[in-house]
Structures are given as C-alpha cells and as structure tokens.
N, C-alpha and C positions, 0 to 999 in steps of 0.2 A: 605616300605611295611606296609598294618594296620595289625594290629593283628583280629581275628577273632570277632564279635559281642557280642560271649558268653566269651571270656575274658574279666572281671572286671577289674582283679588286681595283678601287678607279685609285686613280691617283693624277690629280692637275698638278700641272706643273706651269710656272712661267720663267718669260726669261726675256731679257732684251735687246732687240737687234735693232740696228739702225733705226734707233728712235721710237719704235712699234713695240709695244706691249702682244709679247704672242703667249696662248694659255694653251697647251698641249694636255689633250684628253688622253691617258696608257690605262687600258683598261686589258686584262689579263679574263678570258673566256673560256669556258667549259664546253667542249660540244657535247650534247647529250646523248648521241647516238655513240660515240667514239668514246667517251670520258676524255678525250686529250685535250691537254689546256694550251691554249697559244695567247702571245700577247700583241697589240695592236696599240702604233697611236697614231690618233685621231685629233686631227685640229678642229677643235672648240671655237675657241672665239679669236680673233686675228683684229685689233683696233689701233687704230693709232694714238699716240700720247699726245703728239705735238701736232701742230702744223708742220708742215717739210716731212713728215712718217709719212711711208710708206705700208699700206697693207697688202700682204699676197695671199690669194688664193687659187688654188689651183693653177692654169692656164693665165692668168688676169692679175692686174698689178694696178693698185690705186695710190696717186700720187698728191697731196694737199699740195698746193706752191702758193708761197705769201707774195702776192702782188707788187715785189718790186725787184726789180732787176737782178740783184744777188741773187737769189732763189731759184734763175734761169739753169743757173751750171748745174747746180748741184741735183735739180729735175731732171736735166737732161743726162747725168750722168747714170743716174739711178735706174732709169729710163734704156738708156741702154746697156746698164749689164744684166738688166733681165731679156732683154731681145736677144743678145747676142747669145744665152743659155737656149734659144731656139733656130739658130743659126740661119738666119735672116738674108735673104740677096742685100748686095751693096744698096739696092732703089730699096728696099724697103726700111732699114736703120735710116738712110737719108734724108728719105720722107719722115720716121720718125720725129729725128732731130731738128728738120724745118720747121715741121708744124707744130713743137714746141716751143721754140724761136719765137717765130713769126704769131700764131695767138696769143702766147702769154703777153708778150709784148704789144699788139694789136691792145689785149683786156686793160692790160698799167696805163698806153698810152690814151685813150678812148672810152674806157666803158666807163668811168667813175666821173662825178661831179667834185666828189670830196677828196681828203686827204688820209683818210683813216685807208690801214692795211685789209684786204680782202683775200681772201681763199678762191685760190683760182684748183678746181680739179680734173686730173689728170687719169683716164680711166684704158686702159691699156687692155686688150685680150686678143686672145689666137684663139679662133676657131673654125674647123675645117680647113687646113691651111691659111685661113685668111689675119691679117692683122687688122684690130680694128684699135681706132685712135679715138676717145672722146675727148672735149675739153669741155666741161660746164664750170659757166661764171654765172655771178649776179651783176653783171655790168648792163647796160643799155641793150633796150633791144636792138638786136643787129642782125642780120641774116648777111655772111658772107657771100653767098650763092644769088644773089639780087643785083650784086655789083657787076657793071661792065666789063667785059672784057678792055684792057689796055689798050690803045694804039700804038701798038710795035713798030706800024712805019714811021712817026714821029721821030726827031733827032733825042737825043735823051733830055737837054735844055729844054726843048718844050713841053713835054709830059709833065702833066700834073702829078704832082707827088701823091703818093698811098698805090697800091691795089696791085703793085707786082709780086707782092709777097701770095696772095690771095689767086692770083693769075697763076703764081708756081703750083702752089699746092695743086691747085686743079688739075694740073698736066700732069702732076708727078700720081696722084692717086686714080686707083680704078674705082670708087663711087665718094659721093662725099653728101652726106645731109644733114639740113639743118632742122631744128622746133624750137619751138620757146614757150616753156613749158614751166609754172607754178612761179613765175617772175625770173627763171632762168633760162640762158643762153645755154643750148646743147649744139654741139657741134661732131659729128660723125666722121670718121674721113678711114676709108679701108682700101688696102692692099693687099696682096696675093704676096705670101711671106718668102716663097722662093724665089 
C-alpha cells in the first residue's frame, strides 16, 4: 500500500521511560490546498516492557503491580505523580492511594491458593471531571460490594478482623462496581476529581 501524496516523512522513534517502551510516530505533512508543510508527533504504540511499567495514554494511566508487598510503593508513587499533573481535591489522591493499599493488599493477602508472583492491574482515568480507579486481578472470585457493612458500635476487641478497609472505600468514593469477567476480578471505584 503507498502512503498518501501529502505524506513526506514518517520517522519512529523510541525511547525509555520508567520502564515502558514508548515508539513516537513524527510524521511531517503536506496540506494540499495550502502546500504548507507542518510536522506532528503522534504516539504510536505505548507498551510496557516489564511488569511494574507503566503505560500512558492520553487522560489514563495503566499500572502492572507484581503481587507482593514491595511493589505497593512504587504503584502508588507512580500513581500519584500522574494525578497530581491533574490537580486532584485532597479526598480524591487519598482515595487514590487507599484503594491501592487496601486491594492490592486484600489480592497478595486472599485471592491466591499458590506462591507464584501475579500481575495485579492498575487502570487509572479522568473523564469528565471524574476519576476512575480499576484494579483487575486473577485471584478468587470476590465481589467487595457483597460484604456487610462493619459494626462500628462494637468495642474495637470485638470486631472481627477484615472489611474496614472495604467499609472506607465506600465512604470515601462517589460509585464503586464490581464484574467478574473472563476468570477476572474487576473492581471500579470513581470520584469527582475536584
């Protein structure tokens, strides 16, 4: 196939940033009505290399985390220097940052029978003002949203341990849904980003 008449000149380019293999499309055009040439670049393909890459596109930001504890920081750091480039109310970084805490840790503690490492993901996006937060794992099915609410009047010695992590989130977020969908756990949780 030729390329069009007002294509000059593509030129890929890559490069590596925190871990992510990025291939930048610079393609230089011809408008035919004008002859003026301008050049543009165009992100092509955005993949990750490793596990712990990050890939950004546009608004959205996807984060692999290897299923064990180390991996928490460095998600959650990642995690917010891309929110805070959208200047974010304090409740909405905080919810962030909980409900990467709190699931990834819920998926290492819980969802696994075995010992082998798993990819837990991390899918981030703003739209329409709104922040949305996924986490899809391959751990057990679980639907957070099924669990009871806590008993708060309880003294804290009596409460059965688990489900106050799961109790926060929910307060802290304006919607949260769950599926389980192709043998994974999808977890939605969204906020109003101012």
């Amino acid at each position: 196939m030729q390329a069009p008449s007002s294509w000059r000149e593509t030129e890929v380019t890559e490069a590596q940033s925190l871990s992510c293999s990025i291939r930048i499309l610079r393609t230089t055009l011809t408008n035919p009505a004008s002859g003026q040439c301008g050049s543009s670049r165009l992100p092509l393909i955005i993949s990750p290399s490793t596990p712990g890459a990050r890939s950004l596109v546009n608004d959205t930001l996807t984060i692999d985390v290897l299923s064990t504890r180390e991996s928490i920081a460095s998600a959650s750091a990642q995690a917010e220097e891309w929110l805070q480039s959208h200047r974010p109310s304090a409740q909405a970084l905080n919810l962030l940052l909980i409900t990467i805490e709190e699931l990834v840790i819920n998926c290492i503690d819980y969802g696994y029978d075995d010992d082998k490492v798993h990819t837990i993901r991390l899918g981030l996006s703003i739209d329409g003002g709104n922040l949305a937060i996924t986490v899809v794992d391959d751990g057990h099915p679980f639907d957070p949203l099924s669990m009871p609410a806590p008993d708060l009047s309880l003294p804290v010695q009596a409460r059965p341990v688990g489900g106050l992590g799961i109790y926060l989130l929910r307060q802290l977020a304006d919607q949260i849904t769950y599926q389980r969908r192709d043998g994974f756990n999808e977890l939605t949780i969204t906020k109003r980003l101012g």
